[in-house]
Backbone as CSV, one residue per row, in Angstrom:
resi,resn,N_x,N_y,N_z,CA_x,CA_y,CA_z,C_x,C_y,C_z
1,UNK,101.799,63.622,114.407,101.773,64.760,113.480,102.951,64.637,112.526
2,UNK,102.695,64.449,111.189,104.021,64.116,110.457,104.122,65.244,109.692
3,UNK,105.520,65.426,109.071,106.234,66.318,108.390,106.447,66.116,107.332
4,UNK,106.543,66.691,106.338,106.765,67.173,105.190,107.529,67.997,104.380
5,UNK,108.826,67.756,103.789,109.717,68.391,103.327,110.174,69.217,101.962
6,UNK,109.379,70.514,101.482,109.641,70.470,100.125,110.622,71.306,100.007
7,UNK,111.224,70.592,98.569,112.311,71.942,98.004,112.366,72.151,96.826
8,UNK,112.029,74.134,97.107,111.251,74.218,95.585,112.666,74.711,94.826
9,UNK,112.642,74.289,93.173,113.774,74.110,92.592,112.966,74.305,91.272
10,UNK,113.800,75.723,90.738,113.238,76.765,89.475,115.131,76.740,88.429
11,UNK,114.492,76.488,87.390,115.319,77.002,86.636,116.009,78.537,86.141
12,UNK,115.176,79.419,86.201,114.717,80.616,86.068,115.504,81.461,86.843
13,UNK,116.655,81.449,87.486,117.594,82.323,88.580,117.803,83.524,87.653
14,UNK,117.561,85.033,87.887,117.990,85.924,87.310,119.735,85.790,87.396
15,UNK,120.574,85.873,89.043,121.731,86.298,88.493,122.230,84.655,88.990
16,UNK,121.626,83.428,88.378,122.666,82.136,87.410,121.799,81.181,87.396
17,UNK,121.195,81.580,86.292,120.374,80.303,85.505,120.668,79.217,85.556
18,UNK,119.785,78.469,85.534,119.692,77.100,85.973,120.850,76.346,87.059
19,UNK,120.672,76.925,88.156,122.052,76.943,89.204,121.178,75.674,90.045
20,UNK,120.411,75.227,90.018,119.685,73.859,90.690,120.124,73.170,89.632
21,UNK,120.427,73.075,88.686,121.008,72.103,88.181,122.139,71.853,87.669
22,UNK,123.272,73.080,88.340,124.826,73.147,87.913,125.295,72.028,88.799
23,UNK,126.160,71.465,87.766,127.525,70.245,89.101,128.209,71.110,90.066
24,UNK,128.074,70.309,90.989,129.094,70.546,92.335,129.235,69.728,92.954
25,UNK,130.128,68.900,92.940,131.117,67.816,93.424,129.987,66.347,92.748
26,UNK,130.448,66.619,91.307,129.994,65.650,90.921,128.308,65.048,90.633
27,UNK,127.453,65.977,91.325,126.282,65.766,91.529,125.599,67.910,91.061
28,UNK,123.806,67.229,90.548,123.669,68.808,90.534,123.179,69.364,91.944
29,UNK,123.271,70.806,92.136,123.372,71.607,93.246,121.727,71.022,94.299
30,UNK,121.023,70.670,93.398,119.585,70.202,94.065,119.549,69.051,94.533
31,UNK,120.904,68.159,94.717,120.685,66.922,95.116,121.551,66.429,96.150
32,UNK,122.053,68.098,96.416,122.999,67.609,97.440,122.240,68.359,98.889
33,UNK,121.006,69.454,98.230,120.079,69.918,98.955,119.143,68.428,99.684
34,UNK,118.560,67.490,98.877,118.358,66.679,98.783,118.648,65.448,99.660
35,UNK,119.571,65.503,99.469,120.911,64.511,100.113,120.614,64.732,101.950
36,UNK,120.845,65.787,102.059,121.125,66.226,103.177,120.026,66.674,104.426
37,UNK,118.699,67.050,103.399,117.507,67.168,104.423,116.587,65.290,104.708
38,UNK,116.843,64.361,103.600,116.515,63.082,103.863,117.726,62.149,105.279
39,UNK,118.909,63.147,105.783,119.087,62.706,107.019,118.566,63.393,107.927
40,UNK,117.250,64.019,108.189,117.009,64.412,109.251,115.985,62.952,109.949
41,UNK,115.867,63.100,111.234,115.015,62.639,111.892,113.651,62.353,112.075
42,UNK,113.214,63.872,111.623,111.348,64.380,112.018,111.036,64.169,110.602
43,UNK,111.218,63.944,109.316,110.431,64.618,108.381,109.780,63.263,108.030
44,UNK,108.869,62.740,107.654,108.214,61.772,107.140,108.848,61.359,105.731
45,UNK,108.407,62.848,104.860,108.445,62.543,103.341,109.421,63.900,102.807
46,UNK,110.246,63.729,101.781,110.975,64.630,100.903,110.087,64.966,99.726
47,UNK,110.230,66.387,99.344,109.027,66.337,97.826,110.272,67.467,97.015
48,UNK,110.614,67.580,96.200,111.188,68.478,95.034,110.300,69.312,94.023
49,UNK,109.943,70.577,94.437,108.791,71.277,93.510,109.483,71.754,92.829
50,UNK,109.372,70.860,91.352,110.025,71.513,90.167,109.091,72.037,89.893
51,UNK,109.886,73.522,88.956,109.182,74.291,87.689,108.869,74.116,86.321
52,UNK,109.443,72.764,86.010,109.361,72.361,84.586,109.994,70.863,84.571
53,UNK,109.549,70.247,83.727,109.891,68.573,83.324,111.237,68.568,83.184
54,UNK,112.177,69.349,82.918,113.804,68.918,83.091,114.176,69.097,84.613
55,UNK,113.891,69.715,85.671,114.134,69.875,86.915,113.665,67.847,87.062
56,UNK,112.466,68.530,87.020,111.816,66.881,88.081,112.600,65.958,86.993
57,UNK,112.907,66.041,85.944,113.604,64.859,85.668,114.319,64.129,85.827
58,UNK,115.321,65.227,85.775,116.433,65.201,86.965,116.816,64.654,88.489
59,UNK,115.392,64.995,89.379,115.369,64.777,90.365,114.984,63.228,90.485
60,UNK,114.005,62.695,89.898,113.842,61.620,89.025,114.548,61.004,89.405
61,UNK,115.829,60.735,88.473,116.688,60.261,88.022,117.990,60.344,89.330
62,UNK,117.938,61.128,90.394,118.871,60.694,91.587,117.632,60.022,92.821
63,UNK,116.417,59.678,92.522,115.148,59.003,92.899,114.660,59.774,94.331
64,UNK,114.189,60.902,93.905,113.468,62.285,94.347,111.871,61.747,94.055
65,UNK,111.226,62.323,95.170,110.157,62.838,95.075,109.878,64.070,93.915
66,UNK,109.141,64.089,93.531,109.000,65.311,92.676,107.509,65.657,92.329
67,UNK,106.836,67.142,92.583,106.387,67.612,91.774,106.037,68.507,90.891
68,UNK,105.436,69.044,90.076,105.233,69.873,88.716,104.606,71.090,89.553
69,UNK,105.068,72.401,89.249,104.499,73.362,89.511,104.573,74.833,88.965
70,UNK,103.623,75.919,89.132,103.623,76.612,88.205,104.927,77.691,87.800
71,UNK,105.532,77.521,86.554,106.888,78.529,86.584,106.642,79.768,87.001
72,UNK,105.538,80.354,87.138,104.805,81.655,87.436,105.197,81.669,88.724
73,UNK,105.033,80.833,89.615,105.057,81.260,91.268,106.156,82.152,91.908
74,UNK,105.829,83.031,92.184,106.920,84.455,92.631,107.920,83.760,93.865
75,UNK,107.705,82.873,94.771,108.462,82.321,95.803,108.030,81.227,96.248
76,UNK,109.333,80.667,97.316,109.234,79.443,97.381,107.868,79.159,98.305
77,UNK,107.593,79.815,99.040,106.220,79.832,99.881,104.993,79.449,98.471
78,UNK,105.035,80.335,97.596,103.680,80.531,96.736,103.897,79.417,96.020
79,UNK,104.932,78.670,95.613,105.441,77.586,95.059,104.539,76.346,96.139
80,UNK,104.656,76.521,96.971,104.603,75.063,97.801,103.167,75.379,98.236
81,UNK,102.540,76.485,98.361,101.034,76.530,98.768,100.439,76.498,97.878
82,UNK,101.219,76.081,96.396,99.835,76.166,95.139,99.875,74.366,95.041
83,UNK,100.619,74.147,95.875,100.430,72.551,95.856,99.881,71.713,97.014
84,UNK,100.280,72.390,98.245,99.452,71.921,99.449,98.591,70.758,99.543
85,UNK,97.469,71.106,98.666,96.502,69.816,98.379,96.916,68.441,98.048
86,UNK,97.807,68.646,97.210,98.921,67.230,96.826,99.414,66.678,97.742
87,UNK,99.762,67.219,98.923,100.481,66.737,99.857,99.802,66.276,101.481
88,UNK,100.563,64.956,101.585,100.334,64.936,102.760,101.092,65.822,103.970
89,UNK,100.622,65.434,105.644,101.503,66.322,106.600,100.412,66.945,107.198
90,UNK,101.098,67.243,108.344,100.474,68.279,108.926,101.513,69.671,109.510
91,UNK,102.456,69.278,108.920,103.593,70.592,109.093,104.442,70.607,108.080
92,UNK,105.297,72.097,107.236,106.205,71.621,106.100,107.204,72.886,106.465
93,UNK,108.300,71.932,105.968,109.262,72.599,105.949,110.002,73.180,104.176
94,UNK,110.416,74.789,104.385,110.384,75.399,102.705,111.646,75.009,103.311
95,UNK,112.731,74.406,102.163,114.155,74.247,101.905,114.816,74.732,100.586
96,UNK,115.206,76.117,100.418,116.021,76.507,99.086,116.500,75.330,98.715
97,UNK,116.459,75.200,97.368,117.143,74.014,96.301,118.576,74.856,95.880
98,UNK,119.008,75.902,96.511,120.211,76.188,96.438,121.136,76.456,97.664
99,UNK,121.045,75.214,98.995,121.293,75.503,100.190,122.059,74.385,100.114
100,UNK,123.370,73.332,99.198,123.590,71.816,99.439,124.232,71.608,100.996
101,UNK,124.300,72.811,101.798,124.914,72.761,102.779,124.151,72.597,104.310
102,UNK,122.593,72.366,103.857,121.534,72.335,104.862,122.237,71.772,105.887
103,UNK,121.779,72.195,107.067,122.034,71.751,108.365,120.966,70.747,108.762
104,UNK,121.111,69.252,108.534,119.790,68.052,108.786,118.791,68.843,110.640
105,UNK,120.165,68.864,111.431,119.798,69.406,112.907,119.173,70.247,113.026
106,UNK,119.124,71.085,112.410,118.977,72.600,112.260,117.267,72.449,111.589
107,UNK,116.816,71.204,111.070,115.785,71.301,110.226,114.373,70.467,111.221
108,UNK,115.848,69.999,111.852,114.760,69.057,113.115,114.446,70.028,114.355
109,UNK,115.305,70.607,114.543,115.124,71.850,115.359,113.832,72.258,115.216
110,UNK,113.889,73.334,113.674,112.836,73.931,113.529,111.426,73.063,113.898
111,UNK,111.508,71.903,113.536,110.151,70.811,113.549,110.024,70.900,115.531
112,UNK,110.904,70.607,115.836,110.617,70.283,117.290,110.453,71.865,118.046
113,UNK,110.661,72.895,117.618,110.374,74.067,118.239,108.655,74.136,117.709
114,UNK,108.287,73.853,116.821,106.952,73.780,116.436,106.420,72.850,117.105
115,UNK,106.596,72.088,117.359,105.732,71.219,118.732,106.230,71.556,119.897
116,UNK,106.671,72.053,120.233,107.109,73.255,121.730,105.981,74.016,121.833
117,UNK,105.720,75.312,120.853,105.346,76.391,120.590,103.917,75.840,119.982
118,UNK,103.521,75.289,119.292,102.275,75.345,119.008,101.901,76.631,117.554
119,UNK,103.605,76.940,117.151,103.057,78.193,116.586,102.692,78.216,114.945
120,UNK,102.417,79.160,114.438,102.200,78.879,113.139,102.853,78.556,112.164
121,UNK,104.403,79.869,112.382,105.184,79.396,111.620,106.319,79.148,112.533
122,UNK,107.487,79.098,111.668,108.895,79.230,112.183,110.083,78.840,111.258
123,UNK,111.134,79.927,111.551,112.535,79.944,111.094,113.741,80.286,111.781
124,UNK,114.803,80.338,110.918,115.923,80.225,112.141,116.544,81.541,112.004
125,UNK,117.209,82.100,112.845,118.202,83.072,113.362,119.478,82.980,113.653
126,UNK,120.472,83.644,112.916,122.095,83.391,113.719,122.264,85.281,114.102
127,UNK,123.248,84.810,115.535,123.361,85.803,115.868,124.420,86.630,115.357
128,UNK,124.135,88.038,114.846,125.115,88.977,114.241,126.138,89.972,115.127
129,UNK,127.850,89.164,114.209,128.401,89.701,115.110,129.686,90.941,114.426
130,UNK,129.163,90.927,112.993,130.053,91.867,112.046,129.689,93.012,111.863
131,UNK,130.047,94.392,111.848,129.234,95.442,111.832,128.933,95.536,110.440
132,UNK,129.571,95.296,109.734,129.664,95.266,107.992,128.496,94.191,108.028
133,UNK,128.278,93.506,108.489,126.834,92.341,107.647,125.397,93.190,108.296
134,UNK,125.917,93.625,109.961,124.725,94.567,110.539,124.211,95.726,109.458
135,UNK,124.740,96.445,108.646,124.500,97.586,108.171,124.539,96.890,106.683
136,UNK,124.861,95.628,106.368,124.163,95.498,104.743,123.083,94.888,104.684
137,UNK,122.156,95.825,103.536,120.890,95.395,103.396,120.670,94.118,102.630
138,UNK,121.502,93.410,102.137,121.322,91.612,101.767,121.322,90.878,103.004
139,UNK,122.011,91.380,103.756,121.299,90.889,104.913,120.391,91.038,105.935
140,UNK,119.173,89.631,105.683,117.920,90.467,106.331,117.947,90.120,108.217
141,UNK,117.821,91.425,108.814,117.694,91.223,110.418,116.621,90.909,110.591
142,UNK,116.526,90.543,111.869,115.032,89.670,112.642,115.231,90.692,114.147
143,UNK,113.845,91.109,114.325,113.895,91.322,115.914,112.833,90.375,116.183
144,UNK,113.209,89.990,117.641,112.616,88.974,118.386,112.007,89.340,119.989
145,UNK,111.170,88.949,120.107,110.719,89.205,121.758,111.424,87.663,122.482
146,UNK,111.233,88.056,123.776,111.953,87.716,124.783,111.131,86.353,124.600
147,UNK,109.901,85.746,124.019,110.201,84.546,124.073,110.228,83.965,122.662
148,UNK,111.293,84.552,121.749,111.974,84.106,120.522,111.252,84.532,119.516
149,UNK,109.830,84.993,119.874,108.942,84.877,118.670,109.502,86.041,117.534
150,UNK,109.224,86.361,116.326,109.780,87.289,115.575,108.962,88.183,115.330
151,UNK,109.664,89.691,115.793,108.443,90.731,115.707,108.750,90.918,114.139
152,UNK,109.498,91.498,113.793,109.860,92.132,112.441,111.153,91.854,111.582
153,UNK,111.124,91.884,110.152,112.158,91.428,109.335,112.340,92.457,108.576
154,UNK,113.644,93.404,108.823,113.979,94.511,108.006,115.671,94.311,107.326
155,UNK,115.625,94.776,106.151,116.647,94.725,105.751,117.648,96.175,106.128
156,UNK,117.243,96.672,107.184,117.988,97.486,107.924,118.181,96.927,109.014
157,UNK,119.779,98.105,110.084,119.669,97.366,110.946,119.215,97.635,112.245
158,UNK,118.115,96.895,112.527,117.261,97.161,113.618,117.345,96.378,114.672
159,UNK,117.179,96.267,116.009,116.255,97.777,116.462,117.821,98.823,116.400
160,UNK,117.495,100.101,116.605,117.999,101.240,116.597,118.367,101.709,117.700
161,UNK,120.199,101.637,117.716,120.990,102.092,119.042,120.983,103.767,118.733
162,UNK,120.153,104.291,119.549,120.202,105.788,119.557,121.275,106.409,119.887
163,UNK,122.241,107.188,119.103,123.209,108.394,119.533,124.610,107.370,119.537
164,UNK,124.111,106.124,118.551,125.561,105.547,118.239,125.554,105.361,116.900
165,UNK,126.731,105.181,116.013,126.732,104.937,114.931,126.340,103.575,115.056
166,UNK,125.965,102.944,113.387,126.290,101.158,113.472,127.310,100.715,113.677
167,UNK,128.522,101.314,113.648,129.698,100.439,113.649,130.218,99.984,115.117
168,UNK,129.286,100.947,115.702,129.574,100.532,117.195,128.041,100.352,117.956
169,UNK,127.337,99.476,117.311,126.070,98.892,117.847,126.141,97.712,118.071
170,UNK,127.205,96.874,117.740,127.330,95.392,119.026,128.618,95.353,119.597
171,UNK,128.071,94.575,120.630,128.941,94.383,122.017,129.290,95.925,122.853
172,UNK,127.790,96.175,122.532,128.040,97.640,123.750,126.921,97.369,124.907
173,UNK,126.396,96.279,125.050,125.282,96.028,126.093,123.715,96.054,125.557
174,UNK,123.749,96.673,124.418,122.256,96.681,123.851,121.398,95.436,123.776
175,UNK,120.450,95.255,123.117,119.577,94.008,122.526,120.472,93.594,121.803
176,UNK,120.359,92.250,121.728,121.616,91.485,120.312,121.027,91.818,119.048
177,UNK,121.268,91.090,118.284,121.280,91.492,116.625,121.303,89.782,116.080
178,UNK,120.118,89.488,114.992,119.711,88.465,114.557,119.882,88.682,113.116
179,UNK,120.557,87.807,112.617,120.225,87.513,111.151,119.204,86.724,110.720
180,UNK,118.390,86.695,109.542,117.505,85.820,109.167,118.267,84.620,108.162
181,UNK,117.604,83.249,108.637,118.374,82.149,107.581,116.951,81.838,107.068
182,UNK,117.133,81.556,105.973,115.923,81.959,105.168,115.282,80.106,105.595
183,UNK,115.189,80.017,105.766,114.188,78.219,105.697,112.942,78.670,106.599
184,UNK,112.071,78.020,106.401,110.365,78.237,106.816,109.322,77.242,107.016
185,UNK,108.930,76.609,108.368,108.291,75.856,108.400,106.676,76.568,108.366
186,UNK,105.860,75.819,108.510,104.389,75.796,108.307,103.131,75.232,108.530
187,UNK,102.600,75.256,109.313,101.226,74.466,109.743,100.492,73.990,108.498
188,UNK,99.336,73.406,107.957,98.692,73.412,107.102,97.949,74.481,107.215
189,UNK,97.456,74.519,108.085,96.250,75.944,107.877,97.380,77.241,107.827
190,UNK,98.549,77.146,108.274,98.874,78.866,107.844,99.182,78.684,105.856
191,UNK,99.809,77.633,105.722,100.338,77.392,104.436,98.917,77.461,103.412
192,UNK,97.970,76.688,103.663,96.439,77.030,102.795,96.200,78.132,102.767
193,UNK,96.316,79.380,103.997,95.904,80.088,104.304,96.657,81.007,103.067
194,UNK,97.913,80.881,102.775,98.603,81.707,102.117,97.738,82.531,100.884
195,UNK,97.752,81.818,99.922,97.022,82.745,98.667,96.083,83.300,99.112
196,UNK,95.023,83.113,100.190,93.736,84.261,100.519,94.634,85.470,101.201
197,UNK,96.228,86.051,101.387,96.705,86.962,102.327,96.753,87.580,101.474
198,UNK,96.263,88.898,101.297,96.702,89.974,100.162,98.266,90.592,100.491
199,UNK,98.930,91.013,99.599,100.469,91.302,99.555,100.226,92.887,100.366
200,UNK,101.418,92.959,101.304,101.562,94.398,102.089,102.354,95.617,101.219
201,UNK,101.700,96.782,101.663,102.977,97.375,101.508,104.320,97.304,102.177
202,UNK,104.268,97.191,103.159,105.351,96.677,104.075,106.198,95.662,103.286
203,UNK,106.098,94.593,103.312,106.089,93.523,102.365,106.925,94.015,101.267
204,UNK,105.946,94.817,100.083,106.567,95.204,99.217,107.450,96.201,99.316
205,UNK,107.608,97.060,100.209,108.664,98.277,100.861,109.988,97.432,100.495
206,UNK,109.979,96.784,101.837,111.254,95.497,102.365,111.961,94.465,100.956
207,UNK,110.872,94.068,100.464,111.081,93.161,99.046,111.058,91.543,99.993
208,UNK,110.350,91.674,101.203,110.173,90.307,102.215,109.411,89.938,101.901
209,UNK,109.040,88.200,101.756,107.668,87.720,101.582,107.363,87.423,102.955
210,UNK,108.178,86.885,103.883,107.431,86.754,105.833,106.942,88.105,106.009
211,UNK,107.254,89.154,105.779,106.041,90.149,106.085,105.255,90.235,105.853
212,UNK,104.884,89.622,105.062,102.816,89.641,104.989,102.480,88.504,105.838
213,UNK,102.775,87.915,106.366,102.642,86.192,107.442,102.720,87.603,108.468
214,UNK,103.658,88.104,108.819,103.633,89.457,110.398,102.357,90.491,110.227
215,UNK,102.357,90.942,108.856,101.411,91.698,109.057,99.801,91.334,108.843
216,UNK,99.849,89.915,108.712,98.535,89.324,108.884,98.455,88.628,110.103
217,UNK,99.058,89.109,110.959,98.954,88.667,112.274,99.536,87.274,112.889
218,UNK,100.316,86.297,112.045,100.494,84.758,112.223,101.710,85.174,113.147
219,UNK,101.516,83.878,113.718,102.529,83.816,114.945,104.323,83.022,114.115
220,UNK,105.081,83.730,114.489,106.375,83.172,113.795,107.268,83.222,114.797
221,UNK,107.906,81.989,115.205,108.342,81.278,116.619,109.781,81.271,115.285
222,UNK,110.788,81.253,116.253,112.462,81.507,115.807,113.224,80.528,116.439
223,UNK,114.558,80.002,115.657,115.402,78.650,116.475,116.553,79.493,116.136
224,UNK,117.446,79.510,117.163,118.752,79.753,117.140,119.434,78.804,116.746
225,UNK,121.143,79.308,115.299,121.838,78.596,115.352,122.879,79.571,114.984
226,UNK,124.196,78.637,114.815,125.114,78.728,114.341,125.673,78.406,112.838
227,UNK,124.530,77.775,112.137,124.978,77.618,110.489,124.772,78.613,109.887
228,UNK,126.062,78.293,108.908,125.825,79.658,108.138,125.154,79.016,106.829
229,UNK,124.634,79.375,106.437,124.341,79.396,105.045,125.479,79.427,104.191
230,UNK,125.410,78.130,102.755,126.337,78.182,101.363,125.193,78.533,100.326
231,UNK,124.459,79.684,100.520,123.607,80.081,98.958,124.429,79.887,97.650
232,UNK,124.057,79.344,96.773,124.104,79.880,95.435,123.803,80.668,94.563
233,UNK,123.545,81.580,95.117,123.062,82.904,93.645,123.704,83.223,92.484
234,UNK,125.345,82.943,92.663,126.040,83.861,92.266,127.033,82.876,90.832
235,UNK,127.943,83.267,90.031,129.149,82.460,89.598,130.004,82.131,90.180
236,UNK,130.116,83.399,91.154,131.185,83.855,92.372,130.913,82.506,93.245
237,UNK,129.520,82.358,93.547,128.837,81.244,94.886,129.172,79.794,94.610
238,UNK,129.155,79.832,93.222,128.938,78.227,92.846,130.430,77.817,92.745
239,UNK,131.709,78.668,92.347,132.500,78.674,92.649,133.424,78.679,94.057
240,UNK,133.031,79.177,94.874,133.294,79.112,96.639,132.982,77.543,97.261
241,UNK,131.638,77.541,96.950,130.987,76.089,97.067,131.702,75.106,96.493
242,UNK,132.284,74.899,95.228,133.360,73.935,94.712,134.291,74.076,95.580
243,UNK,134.969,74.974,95.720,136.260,74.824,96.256,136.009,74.472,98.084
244,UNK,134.989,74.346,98.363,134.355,74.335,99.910,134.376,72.485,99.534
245,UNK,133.660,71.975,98.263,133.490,70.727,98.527,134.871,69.285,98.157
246,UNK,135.674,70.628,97.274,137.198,70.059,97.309,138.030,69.579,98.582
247,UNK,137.865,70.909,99.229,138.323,71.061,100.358,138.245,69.931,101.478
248,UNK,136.506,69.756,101.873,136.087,69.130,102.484,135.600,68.211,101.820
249,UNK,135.277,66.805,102.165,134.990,65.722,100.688,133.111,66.063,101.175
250,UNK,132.855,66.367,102.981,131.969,66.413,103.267,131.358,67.895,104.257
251,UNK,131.328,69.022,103.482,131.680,70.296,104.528,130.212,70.097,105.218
């Protein structure tokens, strides 16, 4: 059963345009995404879903896989299932083109918990241990049943310690507390399956796209880690990230 790796990479960032293709340490931000999921183990093939002929050109040109896809696509899921057909695999993994800090382990993980589980989808979880990240809504929580699978993704923080504040809802004995790390693997049939799922309210409540995968019933199996995520969203981000890759020649 082979794997398949895409990373979809848009010019179009509301807060920092064209940030897949800003330098950071010498190279642009999509190639160090790049860089880093072609050392994993499980994946067969790397693919780069650009939004326009200067992305893939680019990608091109550090000798990327690449293909063309519609600038319209609302996320990286709808991005990679309007291409599906193009691709070989029988499992894929979604990789932000603004993550240069991917964890390769962390990606093989996910692949090998999917041949564990048998399940449809799957992503990863770190466990939350700040009360300040518990109670902000950029950060999205995961509850999980006892055998990892993920019931729900709220940008509140759930589940709900009754007759305590949040600031004192971990390390009092309760259920733990999961953060969501955004990466997403995929069967072929859940990933085809995608465009026939009509959008939830739920879904749209939250501003989550895995909630319509929960509330259409798909099974979403969870890997524990310890990486944190280096997003780029920000001026602030792309700046942290420089000084992260100064720092370290290899963080």
């Amino acid at each position: 059963m082979s794997v398949t790796v895409a990373i979809p990479a848009r010019l179009a960032s509301s807060r920092l345009p064209r940030k897949v293709l800003l330098e950071l340490a010498g190279k642009p931000v999509v190639q160090h995404v790049w860089e880093r999921v072609r050392e994993m183990r499980l994946a067969a093939r790397v693919v780069i879903l650009a939004d326009g002929e200067e992305v893939a050109a680019a990608a091109r040109a550090f000798g990327a896989q690449t293909l063309l896809t519609d600038p319209a696509c609302p996320s990286g899921t709808a991005r990679l299932a309007s291409v599906a057909d193009q691709l070989s695999g029988d499992f894929f993994l979604n990789v932000q083109g603004d993550e240069p800090c991917i964890s390769p382990a962390l990606l093989d993980a996910l692949v090998a918990r999917w041949r564990e589980t048998a399940c449809e989808l799957v992503t990863a979880v770190a466990r939350l241990t700040d009360p300040a990240r518990l109670a902000n809504p950029n950060v999205v929580k995961v509850v999980r049943a006892e055998n990892g699978r993920a019931i729900y993704f709220s940008r509140s923080p759930v589940p709900h310690r009754r007759g305590l504040p949040v600031s004192k809802w971990l390390g009092t004995g309760g259920a733990p507390y999961w953060s969501h790390i955004g990466v997403y693997g995929y069967t072929r049939a859940t990933l085809e399956s995608y465009p026939r799922l009509l959008a939830t309210r739920i879904e749209q409540t939250e501003s989550l796209e895995q909630l319509r995968f929960i509330e259409h019933g798909k099974t979403f199996q969870t890997v524990e880690t310890d990486y944190h995520p280096v997003s780029i969203d920000t001026p602030e981000d792309l700046e942290n990230a420089r000084a992260l890759f100064t720092k370290n020649s290899r963080p």
